[in-house]
C-alpha positions in Angstrom: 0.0 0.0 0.0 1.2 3.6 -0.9 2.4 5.3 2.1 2.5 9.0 2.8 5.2 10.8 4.7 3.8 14.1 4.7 6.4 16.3 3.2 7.1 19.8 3.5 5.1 21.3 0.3 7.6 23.0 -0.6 11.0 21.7 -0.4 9.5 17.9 0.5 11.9 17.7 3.5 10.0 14.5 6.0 11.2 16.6 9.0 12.0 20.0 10.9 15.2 20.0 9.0 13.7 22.1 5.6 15.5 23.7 2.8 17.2 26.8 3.3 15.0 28.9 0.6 12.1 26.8 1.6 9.0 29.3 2.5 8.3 27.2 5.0 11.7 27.1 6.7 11.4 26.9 10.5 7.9 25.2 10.3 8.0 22.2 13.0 7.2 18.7 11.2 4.6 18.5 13.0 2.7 21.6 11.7 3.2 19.9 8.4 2.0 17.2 9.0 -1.1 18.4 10.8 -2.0 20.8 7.6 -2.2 17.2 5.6 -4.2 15.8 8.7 -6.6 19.2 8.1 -7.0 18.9 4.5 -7.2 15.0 4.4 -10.0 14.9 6.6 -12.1 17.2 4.5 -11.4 15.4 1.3 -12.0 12.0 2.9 -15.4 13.4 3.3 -16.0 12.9 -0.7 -15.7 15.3 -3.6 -15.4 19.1 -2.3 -15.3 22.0 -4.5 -12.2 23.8 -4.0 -13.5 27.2 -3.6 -15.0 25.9 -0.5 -12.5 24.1 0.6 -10.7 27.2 2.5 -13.9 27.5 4.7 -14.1 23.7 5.4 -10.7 23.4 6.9 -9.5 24.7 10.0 -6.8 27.7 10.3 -6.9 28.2 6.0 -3.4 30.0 5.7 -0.7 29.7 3.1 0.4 26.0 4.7 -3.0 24.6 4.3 -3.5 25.9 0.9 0.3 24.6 -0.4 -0.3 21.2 1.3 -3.7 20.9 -0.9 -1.4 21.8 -4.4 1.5 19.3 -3.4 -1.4 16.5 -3.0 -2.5 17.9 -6.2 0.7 17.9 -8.0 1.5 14.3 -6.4 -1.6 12.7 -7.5 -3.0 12.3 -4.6 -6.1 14.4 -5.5 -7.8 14.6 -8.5 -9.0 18.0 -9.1 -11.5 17.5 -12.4 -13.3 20.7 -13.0 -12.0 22.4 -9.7 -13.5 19.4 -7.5 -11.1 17.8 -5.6 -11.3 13.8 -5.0 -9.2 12.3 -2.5 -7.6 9.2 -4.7 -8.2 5.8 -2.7 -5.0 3.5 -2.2 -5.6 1.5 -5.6 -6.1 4.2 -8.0 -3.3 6.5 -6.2 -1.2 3.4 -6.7 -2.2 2.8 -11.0 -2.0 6.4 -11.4 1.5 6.8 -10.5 2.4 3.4 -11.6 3.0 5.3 -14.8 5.4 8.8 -14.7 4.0 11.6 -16.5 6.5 14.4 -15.9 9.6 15.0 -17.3 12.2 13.5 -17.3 11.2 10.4 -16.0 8.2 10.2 -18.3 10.6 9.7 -21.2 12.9 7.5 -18.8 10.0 5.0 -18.6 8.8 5.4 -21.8 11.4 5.1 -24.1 13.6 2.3 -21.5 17.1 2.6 -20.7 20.2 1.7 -23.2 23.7 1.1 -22.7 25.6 4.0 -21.2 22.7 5.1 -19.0 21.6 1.9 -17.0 22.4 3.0 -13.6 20.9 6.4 -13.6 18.0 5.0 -15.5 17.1 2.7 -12.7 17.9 4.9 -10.5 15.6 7.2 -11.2 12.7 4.8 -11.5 13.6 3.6 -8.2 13.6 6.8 -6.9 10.5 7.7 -8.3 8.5 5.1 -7.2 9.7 5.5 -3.6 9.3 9.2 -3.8 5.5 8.7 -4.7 5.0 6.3 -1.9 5.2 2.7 -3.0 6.5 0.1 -1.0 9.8 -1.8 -2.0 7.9 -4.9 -2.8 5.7 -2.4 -5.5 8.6 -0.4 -6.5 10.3 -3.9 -7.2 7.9 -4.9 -9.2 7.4 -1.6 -11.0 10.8 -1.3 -12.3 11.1 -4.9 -13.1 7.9 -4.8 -15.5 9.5 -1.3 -16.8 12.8 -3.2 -17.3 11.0 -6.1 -19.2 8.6 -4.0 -21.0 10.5 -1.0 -22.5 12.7 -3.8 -23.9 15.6 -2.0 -21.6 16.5 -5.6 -20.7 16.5 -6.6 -24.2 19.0 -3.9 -25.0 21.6 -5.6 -22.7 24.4 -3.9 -21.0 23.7 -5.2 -17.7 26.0 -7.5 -15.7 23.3 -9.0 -13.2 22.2 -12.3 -14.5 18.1 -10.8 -14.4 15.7 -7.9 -13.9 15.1 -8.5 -10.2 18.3 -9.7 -9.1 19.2 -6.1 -10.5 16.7 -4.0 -9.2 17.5 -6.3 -5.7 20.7 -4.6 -6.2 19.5 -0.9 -6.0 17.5 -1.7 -3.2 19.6 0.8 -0.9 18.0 4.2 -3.5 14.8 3.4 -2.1 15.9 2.7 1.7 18.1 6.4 1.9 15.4 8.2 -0.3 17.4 9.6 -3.1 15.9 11.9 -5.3 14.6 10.9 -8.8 15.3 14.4 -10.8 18.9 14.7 -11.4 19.7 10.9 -12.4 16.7 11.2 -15.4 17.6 14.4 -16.6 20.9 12.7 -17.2 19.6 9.2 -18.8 17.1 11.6 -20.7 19.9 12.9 -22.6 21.9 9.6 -23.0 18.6 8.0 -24.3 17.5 10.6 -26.8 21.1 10.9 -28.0 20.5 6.7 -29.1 17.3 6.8 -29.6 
């Protein structure tokens, strides 16, 4: 099941310990997380418009609001026609299955090739645990990508399969790593191939 760590909304940080330029710099975790709590329980009420969302939640500030456009942004809520719809577990968990933003959207897309394999799965690792899969989803996520994308195909890789591979990597997911910088650079190395 997807889990959520409630992040800062802006710089994502899981703790007290934010970003230096992040707006919400000295905010206690705890804060954070309690915006989430505040916003969640409305939207766990069923679809709310979000022009009356600021009058449903407790203590509406700039916090509140920015929590409710990182869930947005993460997939977490589908906003359709300014309603906002709390996604449940299994359709959180389909709807990011698949990356839509750059780079990783063309990372997953268009597979890895030789001379980008470790930033490649990288980045998919550290996609999937940045959206909340577990390691035994995020697994079998990147193994399917692997197979699928014909990355595997390709060759280039010394481990004798996908999962013994991705088994390999396991560490990305357990310290958290960001996603962004290792598929901007297999990005380039794929189109360049491509």
């Amino acid at each position: 099941m997807p889990t959520f760590d409630y992040p800062c909304p802006d710089c994502r940080a899981t703790n007290s310990l934010h970003d230096t330029d992040c707006r919400f710099e000295g905010t206690p975790w705890a804060t954070v997380e309690a915006a989430y709590v505040d916003v969640v329980a409305v939207l766990s009420g069923g679809v709310t418009d979000a022009d009356d969302l600021p009058e449903l939640v407790e203590e509406w500030g700039p916090l509140r609001q920015a929590a409710v456009e990182r869930l947005r942004r993460d997939g977490r809520v589908d906003d359709a026609n300014d309603r906002l719809r709390l996604l449940p577990a299994d359709e959180y968990r389909e709807a990011v299955s698949v990356p839509t933003r750059e780079p990783i959207k063309t990372v997953y897309e268009r597979g890895s090739v030789p001379g980008c394999h470790d930033n490649a799965v990288f980045a998919m690792i550290a996609w999937y645990e940045m959206v909340g899969l577990s390691w035994p989803e995020t697994k079998e996520n990147v193994v399917e990508w692997l197979r699928e994308s014909g990355a595997w195909d390709r060759g280039g890789f010394e481990e004798a399969s996908p999962e013994a591979l991705v088994e390999k990597k396991r560490h990305v997911y357990a310290s958290g790593y960001g996603w962004k910088e290792k598929a901007t650079a297999a990005k380039r190395v794929i189109e360049r191939s491509l």
